[in-house]
C-alpha atoms as one frame of an Amber mdcrd trajectory, in Angstrom:
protein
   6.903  -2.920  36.900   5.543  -4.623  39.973   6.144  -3.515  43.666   6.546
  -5.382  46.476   5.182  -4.405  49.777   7.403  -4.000  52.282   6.897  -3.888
  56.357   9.143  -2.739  58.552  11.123  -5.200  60.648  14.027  -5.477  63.135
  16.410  -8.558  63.422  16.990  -8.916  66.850  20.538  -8.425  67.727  21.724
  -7.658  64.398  22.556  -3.956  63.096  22.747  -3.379  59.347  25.461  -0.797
  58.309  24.508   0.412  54.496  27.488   3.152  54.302  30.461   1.706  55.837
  32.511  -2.056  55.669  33.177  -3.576  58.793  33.806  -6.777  60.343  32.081
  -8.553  63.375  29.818 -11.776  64.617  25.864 -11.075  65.706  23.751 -13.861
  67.145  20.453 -13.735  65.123  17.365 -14.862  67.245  14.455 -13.311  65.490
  12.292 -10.559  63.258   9.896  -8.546  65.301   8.065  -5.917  63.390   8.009
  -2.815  63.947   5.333   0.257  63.766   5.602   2.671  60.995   3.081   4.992
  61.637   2.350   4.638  57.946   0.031   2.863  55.841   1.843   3.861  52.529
   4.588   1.469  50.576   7.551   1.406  51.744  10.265   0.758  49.083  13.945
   1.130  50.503  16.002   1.275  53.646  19.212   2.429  55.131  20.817   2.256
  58.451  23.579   4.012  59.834  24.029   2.454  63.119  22.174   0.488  65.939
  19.749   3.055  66.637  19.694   5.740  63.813  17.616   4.542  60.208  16.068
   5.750  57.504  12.767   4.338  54.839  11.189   5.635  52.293   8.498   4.669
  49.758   5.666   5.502  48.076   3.927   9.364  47.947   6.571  11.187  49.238
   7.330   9.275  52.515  10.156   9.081  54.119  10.752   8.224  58.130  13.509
   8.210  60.318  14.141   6.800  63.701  16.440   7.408  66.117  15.907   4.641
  68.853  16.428   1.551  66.873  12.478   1.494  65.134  10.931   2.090  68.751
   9.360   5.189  66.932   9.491   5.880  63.360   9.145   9.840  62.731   7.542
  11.101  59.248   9.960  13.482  57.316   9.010  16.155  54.920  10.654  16.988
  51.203  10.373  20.189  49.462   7.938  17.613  46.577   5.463  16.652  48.768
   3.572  13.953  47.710   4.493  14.031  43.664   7.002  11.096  43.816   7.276
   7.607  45.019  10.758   7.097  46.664  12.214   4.048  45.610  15.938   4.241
  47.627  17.350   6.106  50.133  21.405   6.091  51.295  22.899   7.709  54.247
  26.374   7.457  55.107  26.110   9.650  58.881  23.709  10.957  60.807  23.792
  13.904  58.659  23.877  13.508  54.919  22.240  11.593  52.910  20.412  10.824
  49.589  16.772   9.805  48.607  16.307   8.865  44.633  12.529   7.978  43.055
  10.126   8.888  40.533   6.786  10.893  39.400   3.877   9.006  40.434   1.170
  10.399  38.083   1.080  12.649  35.104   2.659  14.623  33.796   6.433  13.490
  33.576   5.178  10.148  35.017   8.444   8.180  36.038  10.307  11.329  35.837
  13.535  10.572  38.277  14.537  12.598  41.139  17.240  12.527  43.292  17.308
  14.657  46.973  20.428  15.387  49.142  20.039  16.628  52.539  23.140  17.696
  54.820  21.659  18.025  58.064  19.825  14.769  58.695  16.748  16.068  56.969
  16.108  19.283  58.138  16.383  20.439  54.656  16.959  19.054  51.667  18.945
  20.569  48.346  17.104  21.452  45.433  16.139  18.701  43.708  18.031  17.487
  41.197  15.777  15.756  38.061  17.171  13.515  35.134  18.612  15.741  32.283
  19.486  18.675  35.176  22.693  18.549  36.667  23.960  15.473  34.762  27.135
  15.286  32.352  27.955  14.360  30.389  24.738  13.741  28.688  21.086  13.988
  29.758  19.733  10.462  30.071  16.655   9.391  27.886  13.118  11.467  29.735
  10.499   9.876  32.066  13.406   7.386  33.597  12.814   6.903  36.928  15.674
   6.699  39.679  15.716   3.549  41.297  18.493   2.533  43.617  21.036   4.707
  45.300  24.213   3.845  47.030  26.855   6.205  48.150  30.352   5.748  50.273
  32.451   8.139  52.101  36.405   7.012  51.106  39.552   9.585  51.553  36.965
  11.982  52.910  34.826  12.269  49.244  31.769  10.668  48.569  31.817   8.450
  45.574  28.882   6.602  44.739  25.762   5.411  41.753  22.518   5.488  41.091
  20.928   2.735  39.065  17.907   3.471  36.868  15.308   2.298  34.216  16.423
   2.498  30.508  19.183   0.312  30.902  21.108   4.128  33.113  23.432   3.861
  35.545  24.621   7.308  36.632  27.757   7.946  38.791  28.354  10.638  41.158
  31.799  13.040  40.499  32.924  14.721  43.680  33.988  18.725  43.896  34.590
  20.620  42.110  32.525  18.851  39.855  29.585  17.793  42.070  27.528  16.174
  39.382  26.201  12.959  38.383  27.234  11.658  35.034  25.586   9.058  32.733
  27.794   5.942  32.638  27.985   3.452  29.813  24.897   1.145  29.290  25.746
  -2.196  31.665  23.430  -3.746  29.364  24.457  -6.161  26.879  21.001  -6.503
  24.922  20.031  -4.100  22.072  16.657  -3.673  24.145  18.078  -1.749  27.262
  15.160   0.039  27.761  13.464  -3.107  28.931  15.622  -3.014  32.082  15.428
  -1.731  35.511  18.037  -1.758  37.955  16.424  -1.702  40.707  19.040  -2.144
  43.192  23.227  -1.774  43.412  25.938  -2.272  45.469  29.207  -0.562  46.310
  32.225  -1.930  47.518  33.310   0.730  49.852  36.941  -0.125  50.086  37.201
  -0.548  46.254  35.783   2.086  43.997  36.302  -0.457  40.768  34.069  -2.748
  42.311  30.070  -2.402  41.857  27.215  -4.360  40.349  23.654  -4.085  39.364
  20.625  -5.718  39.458  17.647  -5.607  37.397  14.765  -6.721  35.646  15.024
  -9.865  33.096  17.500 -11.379  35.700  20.197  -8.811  34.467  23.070  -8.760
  36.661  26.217  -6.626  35.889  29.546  -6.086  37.654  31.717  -2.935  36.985
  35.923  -3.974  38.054  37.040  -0.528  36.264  36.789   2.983  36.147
């Protein structure tokens, strides 16, 4: 699967919101890049407001800034360097999700999804496909590719899309587990495709779609 490089930039006078809907007019002017302080891949973003964002990508990095990008601070996971992060979601300052993969062998593409409840301090013990899923344990070595998670009625509700043709969906307490949805795929080859990236409507939870590798593009409009 090929990976696209990705620098950091800003969009002067423009603040991306990943969690929540909202409505308002920005005057775009420009992209100015931005520092990272890394020279690894970076792979997926998420901003909660103005100032406060998130990346992560390749070997374990992940960075967070407080001051709009001015600085970009390195954050630590309890796996180190073992996976590439391919998505991260946060819907506050405080919680949030980062989903990815092995990066080498053994249990090369192995997904893995962390949670962290106090803006990365910590981080819950990670949760790998086949552990903590219902109703079924998806197919091994399938990497977790895009996550995207809304706060609505004060639960979280929310998917991660995967390789194999997965898409898993989070069930809130008491259950607090993912679950392996129904194939979006339509071709008899699912294990061809990736999604690599999803979307949420956040004032609708029967409206979502994925997108993926082939050109495979699916919308769910029910539960």
């Amino acid at each position: 699967m090929k990976r696209i490089k990705i620098a950091i930039l800003s969009l002067a006078g423009m603040a991306l919101f990943a969690a929540q809907s909202f409505t308002a007019t920005y005057t775009v002017t420009r992209w100015e890049p931005q520092v990272s302080g890394t020279t690894q891949n970076l792979r997926g973003v998420c901003a909660v407001s103005e100032t406060d964002a998130w990346a992560v990508g390749e070997n374990g990095t992940v960075l967070h800034t407080t001051n709009g990008g001015q600085t970009w601070t390195s954050v630590s996971t309890p796996v180190g360097t073992a996976y590439h992060f391919n998505d991260v979601c946060f819907v506050s300052s405080t919680t949030g999700w980062v989903v990815g993969e092995k990066n080498a062998t053994p249990d090369q593409y192995q997904g893995i999804l962390l949670r962290t409840q106090n803006g990365g301090s910590t981080w819950l013990p990670p949760q790998y496909a086949g552990v903590d899923i219902l109703p079924g344990k998806i197919p091994p070595y399938t990497p977790f590719l895009s996550v995207k998670m809304v706060l609505s009625a004060g639960k979280y509700r929310g998917y991660i899309g995967a390789g194999n043709g997965n898409v898993l969906r989070y069930l809130p307490p008491p259950d607090d587990k993912w679950e392996r949805c129904k194939s979006p795929s339509s071709k008899s080859d699912s294990i061809s495709e990736w999604y690599n990236y999803l979307w949420e409507d956040p004032t609708n939870a029967n409206q979502a779609w994925v997108t993926g590798d082939q050109g495979a593009v699916s919308a769910k409009t029910a539960e």
